[in-house]
C-alpha positions in Angstrom: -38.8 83.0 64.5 -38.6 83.1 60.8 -36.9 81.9 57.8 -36.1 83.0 54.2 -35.6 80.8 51.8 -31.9 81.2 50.3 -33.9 81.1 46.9 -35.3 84.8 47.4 -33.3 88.0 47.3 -33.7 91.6 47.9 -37.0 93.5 47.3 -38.4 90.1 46.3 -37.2 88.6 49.6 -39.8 86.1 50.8 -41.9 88.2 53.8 -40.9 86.8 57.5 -42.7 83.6 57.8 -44.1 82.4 60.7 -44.0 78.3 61.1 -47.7 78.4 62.6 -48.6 78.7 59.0 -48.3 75.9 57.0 -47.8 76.3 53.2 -49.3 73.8 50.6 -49.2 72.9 47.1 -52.7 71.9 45.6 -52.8 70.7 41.7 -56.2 70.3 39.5 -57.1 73.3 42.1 -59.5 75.4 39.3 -62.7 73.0 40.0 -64.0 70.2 41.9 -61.7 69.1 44.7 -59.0 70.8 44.4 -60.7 74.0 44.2 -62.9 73.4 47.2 -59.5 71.7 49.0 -57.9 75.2 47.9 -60.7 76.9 49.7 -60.4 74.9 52.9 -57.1 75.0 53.5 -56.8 78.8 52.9 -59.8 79.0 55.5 -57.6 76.9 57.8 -54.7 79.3 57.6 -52.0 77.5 55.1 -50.9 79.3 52.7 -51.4 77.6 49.0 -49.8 77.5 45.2 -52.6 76.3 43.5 -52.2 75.0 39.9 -54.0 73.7 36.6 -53.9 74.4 33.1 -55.6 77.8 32.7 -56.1 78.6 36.3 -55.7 82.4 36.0 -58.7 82.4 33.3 -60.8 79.8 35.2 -61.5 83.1 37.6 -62.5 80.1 40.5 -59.7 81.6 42.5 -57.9 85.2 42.6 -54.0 85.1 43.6 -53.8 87.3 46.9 -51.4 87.1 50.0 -52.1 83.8 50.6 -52.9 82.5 47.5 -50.6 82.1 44.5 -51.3 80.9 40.9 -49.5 78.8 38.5 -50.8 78.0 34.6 -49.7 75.2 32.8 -49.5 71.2 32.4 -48.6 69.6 35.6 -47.4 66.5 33.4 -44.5 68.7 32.3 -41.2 68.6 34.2 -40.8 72.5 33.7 -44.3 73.5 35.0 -43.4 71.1 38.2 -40.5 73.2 38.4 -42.3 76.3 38.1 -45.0 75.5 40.8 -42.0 74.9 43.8 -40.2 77.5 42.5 -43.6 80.0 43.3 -43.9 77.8 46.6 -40.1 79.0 47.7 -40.4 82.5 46.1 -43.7 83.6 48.3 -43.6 81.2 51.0 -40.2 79.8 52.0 -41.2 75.9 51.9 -43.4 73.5 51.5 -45.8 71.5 53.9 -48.3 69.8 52.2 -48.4 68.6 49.2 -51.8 67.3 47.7 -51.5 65.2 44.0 -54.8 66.1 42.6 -54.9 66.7 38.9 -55.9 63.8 37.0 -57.9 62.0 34.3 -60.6 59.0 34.5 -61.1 57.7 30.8 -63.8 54.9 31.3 -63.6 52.8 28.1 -63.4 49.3 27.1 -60.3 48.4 26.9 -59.8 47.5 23.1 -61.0 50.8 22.4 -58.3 52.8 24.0 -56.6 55.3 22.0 -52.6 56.0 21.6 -53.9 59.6 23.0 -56.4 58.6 26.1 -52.9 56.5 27.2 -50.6 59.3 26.6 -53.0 62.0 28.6 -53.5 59.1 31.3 -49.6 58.7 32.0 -48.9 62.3 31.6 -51.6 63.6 34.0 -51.4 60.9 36.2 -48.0 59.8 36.9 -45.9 62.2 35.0 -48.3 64.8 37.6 -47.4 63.0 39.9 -43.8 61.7 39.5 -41.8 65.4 38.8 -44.1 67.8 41.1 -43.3 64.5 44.2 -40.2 64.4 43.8 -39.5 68.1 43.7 -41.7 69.2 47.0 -40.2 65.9 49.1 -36.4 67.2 48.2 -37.9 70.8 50.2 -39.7 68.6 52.3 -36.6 66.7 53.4 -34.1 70.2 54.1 -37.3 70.6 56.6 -37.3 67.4 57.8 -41.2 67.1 57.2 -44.3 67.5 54.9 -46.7 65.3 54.0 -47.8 64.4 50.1 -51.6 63.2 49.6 -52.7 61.9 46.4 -55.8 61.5 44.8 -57.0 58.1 43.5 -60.0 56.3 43.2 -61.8 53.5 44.5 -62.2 52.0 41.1 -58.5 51.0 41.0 -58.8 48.5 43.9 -62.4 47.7 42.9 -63.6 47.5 39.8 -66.9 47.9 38.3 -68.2 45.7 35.4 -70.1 48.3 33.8 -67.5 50.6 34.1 -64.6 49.7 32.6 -62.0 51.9 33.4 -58.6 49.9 32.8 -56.6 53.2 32.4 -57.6 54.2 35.9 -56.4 51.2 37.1 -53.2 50.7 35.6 -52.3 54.7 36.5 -54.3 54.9 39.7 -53.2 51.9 40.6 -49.8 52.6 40.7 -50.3 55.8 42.7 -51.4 53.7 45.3 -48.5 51.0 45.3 -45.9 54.1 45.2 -48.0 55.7 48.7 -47.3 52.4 50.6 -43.5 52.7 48.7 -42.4 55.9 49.8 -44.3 56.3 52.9 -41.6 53.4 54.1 -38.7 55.0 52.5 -39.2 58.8 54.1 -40.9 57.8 56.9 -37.0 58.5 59.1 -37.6 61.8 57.5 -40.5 63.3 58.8 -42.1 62.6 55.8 -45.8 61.0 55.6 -47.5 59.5 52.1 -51.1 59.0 52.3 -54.0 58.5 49.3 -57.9 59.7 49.6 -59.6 57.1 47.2 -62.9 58.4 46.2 -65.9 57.0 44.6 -67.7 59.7 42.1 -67.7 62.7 43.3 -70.1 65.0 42.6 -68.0 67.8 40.8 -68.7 69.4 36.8 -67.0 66.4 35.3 -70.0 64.8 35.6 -73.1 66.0 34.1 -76.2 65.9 36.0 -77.8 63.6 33.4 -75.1 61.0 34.2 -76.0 61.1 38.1 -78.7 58.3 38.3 -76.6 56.1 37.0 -73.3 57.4 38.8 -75.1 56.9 42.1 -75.8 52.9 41.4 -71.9 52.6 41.9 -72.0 52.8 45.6 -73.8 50.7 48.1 -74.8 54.3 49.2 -76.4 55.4 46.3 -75.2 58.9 46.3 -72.0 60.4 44.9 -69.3 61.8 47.2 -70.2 65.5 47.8 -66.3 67.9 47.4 -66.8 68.9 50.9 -66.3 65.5 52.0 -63.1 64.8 50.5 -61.8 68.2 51.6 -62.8 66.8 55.2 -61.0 63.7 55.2 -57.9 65.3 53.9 -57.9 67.8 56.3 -57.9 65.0 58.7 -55.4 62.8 57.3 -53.5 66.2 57.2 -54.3 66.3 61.6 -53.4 62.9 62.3 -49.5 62.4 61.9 -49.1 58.8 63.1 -51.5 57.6 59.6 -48.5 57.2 56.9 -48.7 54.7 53.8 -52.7 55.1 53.8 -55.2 54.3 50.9 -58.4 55.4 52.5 -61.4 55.1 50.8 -64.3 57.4 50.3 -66.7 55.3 48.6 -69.6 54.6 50.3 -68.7 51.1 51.2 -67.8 50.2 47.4 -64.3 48.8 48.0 -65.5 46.4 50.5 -67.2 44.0 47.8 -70.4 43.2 46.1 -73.8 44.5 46.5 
């Protein structure tokens, strides 16, 4: 069986796809997790629209069959736009969506800037909000997908000597909207979960900054990328877990040490 998408025409027509292959959107996909969730996935046969900012030049991943690139500010409603549109073009739908661009700007709070909150709310909720709502209209023609975002565990745990109250008030609210619309497509087909990491060990974080990185979890280690890939790939095999915030913190979340 196959379906085109009514988007695609002639020579450009999407090729016959077949529904044993799942097709995903991945954002913040040039480094880090996204990159290695990219990898995965592609590995486990989805096909995947990967975006970030200057993903072509980043030369982390190479557009192929399977793979498709998209440049440009997921904060922006036209580069949202643009990623589906490459989604329906090549691929005919959309399966998976996983929310993981975004920013952690640890500062005390007095010393925030008019720009740390404007790149905070655009990366984090305006990358959320437009490239959501766009995937879960495809997603509800099919009558399923699943949307994952990326948190962290610092927004239902905070850390005294990391204050972080951007993360909270942005991550924070990705985590309210999970539980939200995980209730309100859930008739749908449609699933909501969040992976909320501790630090991950990825090239935002210098290696001189590890010793101290690694005294945030009971653990004392950071998260390693392969590891979050893993537990998305299970939240993505388990469809009775909807409206999840699952942690992947080394114990953190659970209190004091």
């Amino acid at each position: 069986m196959t379906t085109v998408h009514p988007f695609s025409d002639g020579p450009a027509r999407v090729a016959a796809f077949s529904e044993q292959s799942k097709v995903a959107v991945v954002t913040g996909a040039s480094s880090g997790i996204g990159l290695e969730v990219t990898k995965r996935l592609i590995a486990k046969g989805y096909r995947v629209v990967a975006n970030s900012r200057k993903i072509s030049s980043a030369t982390t991943l190479h557009s192929k069959d399977e793979l498709k690139l998209v440049d440009g500010d997921i904060g922006l409603q036209k580069t949202a736009q643009q990623v589906v549109d490459t989604a329906l073009r090549h691929f005919g739908r959309i399966d998976l969506l996983v929310n993981n661009a975004g920013v952690f700007i640890p500062r005390p709070f007095t010393e925030y800037t008019s720009e740390d909150v404007e790149n905070a709310i655009r990366t984090n909720l305006s990358g959320f909000f437009y490239l959501s709502q766009l995937a879960v209209k495809q997603m509800r023609l099919q009558k399923s997908g699943h949307v994952i975002n990326i948190s962290t565990s610092f927004a239902g745990q905070p850390v005294g000597i990391l204050p972080a109250a951007l993360a909270n008030l942005t991550k924070g609210g990705l985590e309210s909207v999970t539980r939200s619309l995980a209730i309100e497509f859930a008739n749908e087909g449609i699933r909501f979960n969040t992976i909320a990491p501790g630090v991950v060990d990825t090239p935002m974080h210098p290696a001189e900054t590890h010793d101290f990185l690694k005294q945030l979890s009971p653990l004392k280690r950071l998260a390693d990328v392969a590891e979050v890939a893993d537990l998305l790939l299970y939240l993505e095999s388990a469809p009775f877990l909807n409206g999840e915030v699952v942690h992947l913190d080394g114990g953190a979340h659970a209190g004091k040490w």
